[in-house]
C-alpha positions as CSV (number, residue, x, y, z in Angstrom):
1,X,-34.8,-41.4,-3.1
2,X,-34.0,-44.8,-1.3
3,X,-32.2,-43.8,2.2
4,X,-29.6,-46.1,3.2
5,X,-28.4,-45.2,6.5
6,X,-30.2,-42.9,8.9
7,X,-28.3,-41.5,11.5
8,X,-30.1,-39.9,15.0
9,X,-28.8,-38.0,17.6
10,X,-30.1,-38.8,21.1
11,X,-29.8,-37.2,24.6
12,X,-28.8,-38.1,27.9
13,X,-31.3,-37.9,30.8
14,X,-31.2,-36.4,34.8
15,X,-33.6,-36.8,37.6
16,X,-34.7,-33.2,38.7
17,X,-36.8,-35.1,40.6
18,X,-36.9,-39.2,41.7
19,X,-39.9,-39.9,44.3
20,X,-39.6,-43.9,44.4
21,X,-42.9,-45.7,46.6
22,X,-43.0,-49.2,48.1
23,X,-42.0,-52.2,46.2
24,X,-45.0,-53.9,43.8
25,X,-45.4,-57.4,43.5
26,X,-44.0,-57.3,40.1
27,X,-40.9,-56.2,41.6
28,X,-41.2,-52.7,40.2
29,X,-41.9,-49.4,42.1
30,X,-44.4,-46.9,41.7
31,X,-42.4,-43.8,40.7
32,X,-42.8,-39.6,40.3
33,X,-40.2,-38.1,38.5
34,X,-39.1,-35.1,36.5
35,X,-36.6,-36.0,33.9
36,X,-34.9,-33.2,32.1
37,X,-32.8,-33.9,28.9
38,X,-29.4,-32.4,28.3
39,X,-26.7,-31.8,25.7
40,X,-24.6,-35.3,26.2
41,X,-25.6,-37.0,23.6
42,X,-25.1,-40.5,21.4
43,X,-25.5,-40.8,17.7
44,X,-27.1,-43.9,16.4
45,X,-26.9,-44.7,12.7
46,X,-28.9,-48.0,11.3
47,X,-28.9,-49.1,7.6
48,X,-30.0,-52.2,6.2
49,X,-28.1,-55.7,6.4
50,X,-29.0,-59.3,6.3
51,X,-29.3,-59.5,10.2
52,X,-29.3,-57.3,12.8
53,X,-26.3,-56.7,14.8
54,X,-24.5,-53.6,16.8
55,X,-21.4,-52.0,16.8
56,X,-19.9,-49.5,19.5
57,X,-17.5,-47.4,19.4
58,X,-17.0,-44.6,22.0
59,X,-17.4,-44.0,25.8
60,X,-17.6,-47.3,27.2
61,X,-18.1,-49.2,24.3
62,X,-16.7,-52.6,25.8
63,X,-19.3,-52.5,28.4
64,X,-22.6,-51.7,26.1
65,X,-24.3,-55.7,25.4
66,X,-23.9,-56.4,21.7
67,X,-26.3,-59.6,21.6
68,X,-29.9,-59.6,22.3
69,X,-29.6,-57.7,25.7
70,X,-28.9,-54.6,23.7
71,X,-31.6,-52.4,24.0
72,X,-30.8,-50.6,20.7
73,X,-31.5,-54.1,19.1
74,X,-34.5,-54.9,21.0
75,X,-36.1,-51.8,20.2
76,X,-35.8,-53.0,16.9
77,X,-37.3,-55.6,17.2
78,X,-39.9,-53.8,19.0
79,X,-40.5,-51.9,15.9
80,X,-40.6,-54.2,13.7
81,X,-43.4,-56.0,14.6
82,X,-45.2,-52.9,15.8
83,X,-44.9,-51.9,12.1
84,X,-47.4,-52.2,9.4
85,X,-46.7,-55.1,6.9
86,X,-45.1,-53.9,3.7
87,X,-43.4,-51.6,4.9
88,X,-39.8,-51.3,3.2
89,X,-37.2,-53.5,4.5
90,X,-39.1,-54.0,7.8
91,X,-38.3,-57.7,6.9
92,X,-34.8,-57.5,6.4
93,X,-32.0,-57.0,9.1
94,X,-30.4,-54.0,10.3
95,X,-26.9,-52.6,11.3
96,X,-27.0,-50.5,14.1
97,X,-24.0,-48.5,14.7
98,X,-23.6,-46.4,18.3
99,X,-21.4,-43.8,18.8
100,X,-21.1,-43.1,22.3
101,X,-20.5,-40.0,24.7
102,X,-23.2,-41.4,27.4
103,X,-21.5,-43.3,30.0
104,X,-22.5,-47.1,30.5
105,X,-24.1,-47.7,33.7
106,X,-24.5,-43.9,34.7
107,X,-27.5,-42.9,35.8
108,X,-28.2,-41.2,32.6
109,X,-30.5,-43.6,30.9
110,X,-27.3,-44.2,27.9
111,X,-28.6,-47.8,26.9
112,X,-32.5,-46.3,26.9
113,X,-31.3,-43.3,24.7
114,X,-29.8,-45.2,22.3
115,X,-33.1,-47.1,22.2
116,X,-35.0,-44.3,21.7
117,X,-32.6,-43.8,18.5
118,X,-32.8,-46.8,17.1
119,X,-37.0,-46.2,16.8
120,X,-36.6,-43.0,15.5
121,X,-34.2,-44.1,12.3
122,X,-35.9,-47.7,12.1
123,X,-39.1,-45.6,11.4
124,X,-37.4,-43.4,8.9
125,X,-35.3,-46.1,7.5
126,X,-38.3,-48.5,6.9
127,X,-40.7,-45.2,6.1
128,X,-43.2,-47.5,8.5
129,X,-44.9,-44.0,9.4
130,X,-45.6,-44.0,12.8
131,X,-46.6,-41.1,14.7
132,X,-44.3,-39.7,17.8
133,X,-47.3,-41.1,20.1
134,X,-47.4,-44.4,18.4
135,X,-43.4,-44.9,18.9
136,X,-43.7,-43.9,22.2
137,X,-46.4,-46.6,22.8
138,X,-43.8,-49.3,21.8
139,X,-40.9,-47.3,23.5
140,X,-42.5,-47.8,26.6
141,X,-42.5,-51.9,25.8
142,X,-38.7,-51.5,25.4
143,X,-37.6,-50.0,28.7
144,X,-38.7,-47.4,31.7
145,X,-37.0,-44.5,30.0
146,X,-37.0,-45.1,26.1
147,X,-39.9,-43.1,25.6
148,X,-38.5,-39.6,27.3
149,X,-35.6,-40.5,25.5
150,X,-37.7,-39.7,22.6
151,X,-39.6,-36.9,23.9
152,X,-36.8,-34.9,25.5
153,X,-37.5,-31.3,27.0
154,X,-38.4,-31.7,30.7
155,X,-41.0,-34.3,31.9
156,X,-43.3,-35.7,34.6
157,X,-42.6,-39.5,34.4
158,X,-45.1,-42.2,36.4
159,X,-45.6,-45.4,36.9
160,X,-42.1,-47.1,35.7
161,X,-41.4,-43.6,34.6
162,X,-42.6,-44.3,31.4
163,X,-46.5,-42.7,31.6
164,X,-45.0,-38.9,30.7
165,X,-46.4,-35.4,30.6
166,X,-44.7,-32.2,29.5
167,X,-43.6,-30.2,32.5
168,X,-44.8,-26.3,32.5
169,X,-41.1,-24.7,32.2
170,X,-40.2,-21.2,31.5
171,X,-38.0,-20.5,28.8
172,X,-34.8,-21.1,30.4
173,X,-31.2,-22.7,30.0
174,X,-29.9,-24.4,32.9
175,X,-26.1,-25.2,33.0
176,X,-25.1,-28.3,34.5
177,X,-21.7,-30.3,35.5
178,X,-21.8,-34.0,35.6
179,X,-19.5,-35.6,37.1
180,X,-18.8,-39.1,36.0
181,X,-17.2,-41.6,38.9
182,X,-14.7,-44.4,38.2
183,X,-16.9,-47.7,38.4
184,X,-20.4,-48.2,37.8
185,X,-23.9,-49.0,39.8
186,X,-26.9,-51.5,38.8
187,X,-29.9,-49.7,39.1
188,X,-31.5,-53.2,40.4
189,X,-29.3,-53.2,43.2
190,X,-30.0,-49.7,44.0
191,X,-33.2,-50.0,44.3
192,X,-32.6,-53.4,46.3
193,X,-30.5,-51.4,48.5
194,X,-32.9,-48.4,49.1
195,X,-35.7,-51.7,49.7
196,X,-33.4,-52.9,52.5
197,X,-33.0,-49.0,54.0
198,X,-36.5,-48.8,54.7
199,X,-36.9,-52.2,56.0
200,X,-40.5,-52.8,57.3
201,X,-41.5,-49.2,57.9
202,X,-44.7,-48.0,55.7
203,X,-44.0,-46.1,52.6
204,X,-46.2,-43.5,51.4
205,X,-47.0,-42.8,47.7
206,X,-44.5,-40.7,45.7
207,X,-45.6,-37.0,45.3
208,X,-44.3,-34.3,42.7
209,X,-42.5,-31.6,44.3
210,X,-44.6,-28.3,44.5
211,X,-41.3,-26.6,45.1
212,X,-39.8,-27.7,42.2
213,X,-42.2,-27.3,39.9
214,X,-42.8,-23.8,41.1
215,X,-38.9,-23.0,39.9
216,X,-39.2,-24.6,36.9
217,X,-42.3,-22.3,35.6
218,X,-40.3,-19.2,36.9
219,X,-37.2,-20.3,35.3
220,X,-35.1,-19.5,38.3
221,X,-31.9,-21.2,38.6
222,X,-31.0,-20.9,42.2
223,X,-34.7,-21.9,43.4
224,X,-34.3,-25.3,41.1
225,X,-30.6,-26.1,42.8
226,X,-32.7,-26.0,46.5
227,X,-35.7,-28.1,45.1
228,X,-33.4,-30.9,43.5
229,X,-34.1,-34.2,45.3
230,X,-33.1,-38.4,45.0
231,X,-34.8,-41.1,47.2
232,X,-32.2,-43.3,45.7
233,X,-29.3,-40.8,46.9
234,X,-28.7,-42.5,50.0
235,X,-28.8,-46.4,48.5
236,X,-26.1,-45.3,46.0
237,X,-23.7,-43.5,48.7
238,X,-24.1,-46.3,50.8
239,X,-23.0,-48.9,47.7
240,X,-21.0,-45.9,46.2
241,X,-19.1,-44.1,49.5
242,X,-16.8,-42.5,47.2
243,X,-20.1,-40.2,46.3
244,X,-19.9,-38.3,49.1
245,X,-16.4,-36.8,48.7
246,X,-17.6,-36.1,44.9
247,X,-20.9,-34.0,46.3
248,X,-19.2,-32.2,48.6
249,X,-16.8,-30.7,46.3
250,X,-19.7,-29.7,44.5
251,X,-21.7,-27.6,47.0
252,X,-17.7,-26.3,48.9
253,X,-17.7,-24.6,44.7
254,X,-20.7,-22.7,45.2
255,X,-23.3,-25.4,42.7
256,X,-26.6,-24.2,43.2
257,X,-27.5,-27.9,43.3
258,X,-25.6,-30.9,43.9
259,X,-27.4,-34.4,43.4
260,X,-26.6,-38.2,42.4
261,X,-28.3,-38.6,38.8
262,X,-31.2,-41.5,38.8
263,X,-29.2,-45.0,40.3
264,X,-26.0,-42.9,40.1
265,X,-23.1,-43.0,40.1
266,X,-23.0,-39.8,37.8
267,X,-23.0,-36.7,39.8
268,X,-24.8,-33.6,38.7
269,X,-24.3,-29.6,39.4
270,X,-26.3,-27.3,39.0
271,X,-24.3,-23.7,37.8
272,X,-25.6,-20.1,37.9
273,X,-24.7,-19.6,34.3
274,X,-22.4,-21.1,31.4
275,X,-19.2,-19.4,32.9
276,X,-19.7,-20.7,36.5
277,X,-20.2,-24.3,34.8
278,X,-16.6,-24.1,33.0
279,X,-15.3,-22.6,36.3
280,X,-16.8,-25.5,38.4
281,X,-16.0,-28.0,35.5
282,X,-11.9,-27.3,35.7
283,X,-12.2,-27.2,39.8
284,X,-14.1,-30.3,39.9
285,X,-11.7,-31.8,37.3
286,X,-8.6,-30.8,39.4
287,X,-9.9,-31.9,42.5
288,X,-9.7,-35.6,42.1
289,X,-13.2,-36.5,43.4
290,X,-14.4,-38.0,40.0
291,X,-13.2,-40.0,36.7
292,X,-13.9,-37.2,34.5
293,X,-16.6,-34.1,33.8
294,X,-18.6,-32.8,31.3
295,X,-20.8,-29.4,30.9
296,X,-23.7,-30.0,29.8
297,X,-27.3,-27.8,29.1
298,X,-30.9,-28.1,29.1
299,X,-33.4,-28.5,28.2
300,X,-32.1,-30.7,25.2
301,X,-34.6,-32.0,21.9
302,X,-35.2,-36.0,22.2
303,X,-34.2,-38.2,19.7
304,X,-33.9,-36.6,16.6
305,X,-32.7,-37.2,12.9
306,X,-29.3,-35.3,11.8
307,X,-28.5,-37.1,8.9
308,X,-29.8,-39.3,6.3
């Protein structure tokens, strides 16, 4: 059978976790994170065509890159030459068409999610065969948090976040609220503004979180809300003020957790159970502190194919 569109469904990311160290001389930092994958998800669809392009329809679809600083279309080209020679239609151009529920700009790793898609269905479109190792190898080329993206389930991320082992979880379901502000934050500029909070003073090596690993294996909710924790938290209040008002809420509605997702500007709560989530969902809604919510749950499955 010759498959002419493949169509993947991809997750959005949280920090449970973000330990940032000093600035390299690349300009990158040393990180520890655990990212956890949740039930917000894109749909990516590619099928062949003369050239490559991108078309977005969705949640902030006017703000997603459609020329080469898409990352959906340079993980294609990613692919491509990662790909064995001969493969079908590796040569020829692709459409890649993104529906989005993923905010732009979020703190949720949209634009490296939708990356992550765009590998999985080139590989299936192009039946180039490569293993789930082997695309994250040229996932991690592409961007910090393509390969997760990929993965999904809950992680240890280092380096750039993109050198990942599976985290020891027990088998639970966590319930979250994100809370989605009205603008947007450069996670360059975050990180430039947490640089400029710590000045000259020494910074010491990120660490993983004993604490937080310790609820995750017993699968206890309440233990996880206490253990969440952001060094870039403060950088995106201070760019971000509005944040505040927006975490407050949160914790005055009983969250178990309340914490800015990655660069932010997304807000995330944790809930005691899916009822409490559509409780503090509708409160947070009618409080006025954010653009909109969403409930969402985890752990989620990475990138995988729905439809071909």
């Amino acid at each position: 059978m010759i498959v002419t569109t493949v169509t993947v469904r991809v997750p959005a990311k949280i920090n449970l976790q973000l330990a940032v160290g000093p600035l390299r001389p690349d300009g990158y930092h040393d990180l520890v994170t655990v990212f956890h994958a949740v039930s917000l998800c894109d749909d990516v669809s590619v099928s062949p065509a003369e050239t490559d392009s991108v078309k977005v329809s969705g949640e902030g679809a006017g703000q997603v890159p459609a020329g080469g600083d898409n990352l959906a279309l340079r993980a294609v080209s990613a692919l491509r030459a990662a790909a064995a020679r001969g493969s079908r239609g590796r040569d020829s151009g692709v459409a890649v068409t993104i529906g989005k529920r993923i905010p732009v700009a979020a703190g949720l790793a949209g634009g490296s999610a939708d990356a992550a898609a765009a590998l999985v269905a080139c590989n299936e479109l192009w039946r180039a065969g490569l293993s789930q190792h082997e695309l994250c190898e040229v996932a991690a080329g592409v961007g910090s948090d393509v390969a997760f993206a990929l993965l999904g389930g809950t992680a240890v991320g280092r380096g750039r976040g993109e050198r990942l082992t599976p985290a020891l979880v027990g088998p639970a379901r966590y319930h979250w609220v994100l809370a989605f502000a009205d603008g947007q934050l450069s996670t360059p500029a975050v990180y430039g503004a947490l640089d400029r909070q710590r000045g000259a003073k020494p910074v010491p090596e990120p660490s993983l979180s004993a604490e937080l690993m310790s609820a995750l294996r017993a699968g206890d909710p309440a233990r996880l809300g206490e253990a969440l924790g952001n060094d870039l938290q403060a950088a995106a209040i201070a760019m971000f003020p509005a944040l505040r008002k927006t975490l407050a809420a949160g914790r005055e509605l009983d969250a178990l957790g309340a914490l800015v997702s990655g660069s932010g500007p997304t807000c995330l709560f944790l809930a005691r159970n899916a009822s409490h989530a559509t409780n503090l969902a509708v409160a947070l809604s009618g409080a006025g502190v954010c653009r909109s919510v969403a409930r969402a749950a985890g752990p989620a499955s990475g990138a995988t194919v729905i439809e071909r």
